[in-house]
N, C-alpha and C positions, 0 to 999 in steps of 0.2 A: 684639264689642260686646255689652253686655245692655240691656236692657230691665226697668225695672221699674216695675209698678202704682202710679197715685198713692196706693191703700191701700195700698200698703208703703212704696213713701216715709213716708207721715205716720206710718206705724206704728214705722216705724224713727228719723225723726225722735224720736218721741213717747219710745221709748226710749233714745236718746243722749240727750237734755235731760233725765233723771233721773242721769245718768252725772256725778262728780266728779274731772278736770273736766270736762266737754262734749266728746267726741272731736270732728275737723274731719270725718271722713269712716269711711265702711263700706267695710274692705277687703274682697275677694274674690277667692279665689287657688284655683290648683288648685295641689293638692303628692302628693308621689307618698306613695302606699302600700305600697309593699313587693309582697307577693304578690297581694292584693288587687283591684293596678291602683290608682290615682287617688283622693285624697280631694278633698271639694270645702270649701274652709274659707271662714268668714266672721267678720270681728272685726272693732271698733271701734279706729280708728287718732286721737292727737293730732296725727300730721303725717304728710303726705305728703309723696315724694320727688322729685324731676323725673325720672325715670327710671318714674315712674308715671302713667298715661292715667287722666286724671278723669272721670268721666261726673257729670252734675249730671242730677237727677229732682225737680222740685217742689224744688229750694233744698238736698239732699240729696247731697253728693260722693259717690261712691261710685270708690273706687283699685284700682287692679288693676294690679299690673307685668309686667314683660316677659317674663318666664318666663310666668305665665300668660296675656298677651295673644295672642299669634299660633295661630289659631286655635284655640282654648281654647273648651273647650264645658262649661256650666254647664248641668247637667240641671234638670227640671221637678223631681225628689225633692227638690233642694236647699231650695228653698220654692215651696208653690205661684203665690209671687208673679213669682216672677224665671226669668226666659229668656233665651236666646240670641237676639240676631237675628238675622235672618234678611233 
């Protein structure tokens, strides 16, 4: 599960509603990197899938699927807004 600040809700709101057309949600995934280990990706999605765990923050979907859900850990570098809960 994450956790995100009402300033990043509104701030992320704030920038999907410049977006054409208006994404339904902010996805967040972990995908692999190669030698590296782990990247942590975040994009704006127009649909989600049932196979995806919605989180809602202040009015803000935020999708994350299966591959990244079981326990999947979203670092503080990612943004300082967003964390794991805990």
């Amino acid at each position: 599960m994450i956790n995100l600040t009402p300033v990043a809700s509104t701030k992320v709101k704030e920038i999907m509603s410049m977006q054409s057309p208006v994404p339904v949600a902010l996805r967040v995934a972990v995908v692999g990197g190669g030698c590296s280990g782990f990247q942590y990706h975040m994009a704006f999605e127009n649909q989600t899938t049932d196979a995806d765990q919605v989180f809602e923050f202040d009015g803000l979907k935020v999708a994350v699927d299966q591959i990244t859900r079981p326990g999947a850990f979203v670092p503080k570098h990612v943004t300082a807004s967003m964390s794991p809960q805990k």
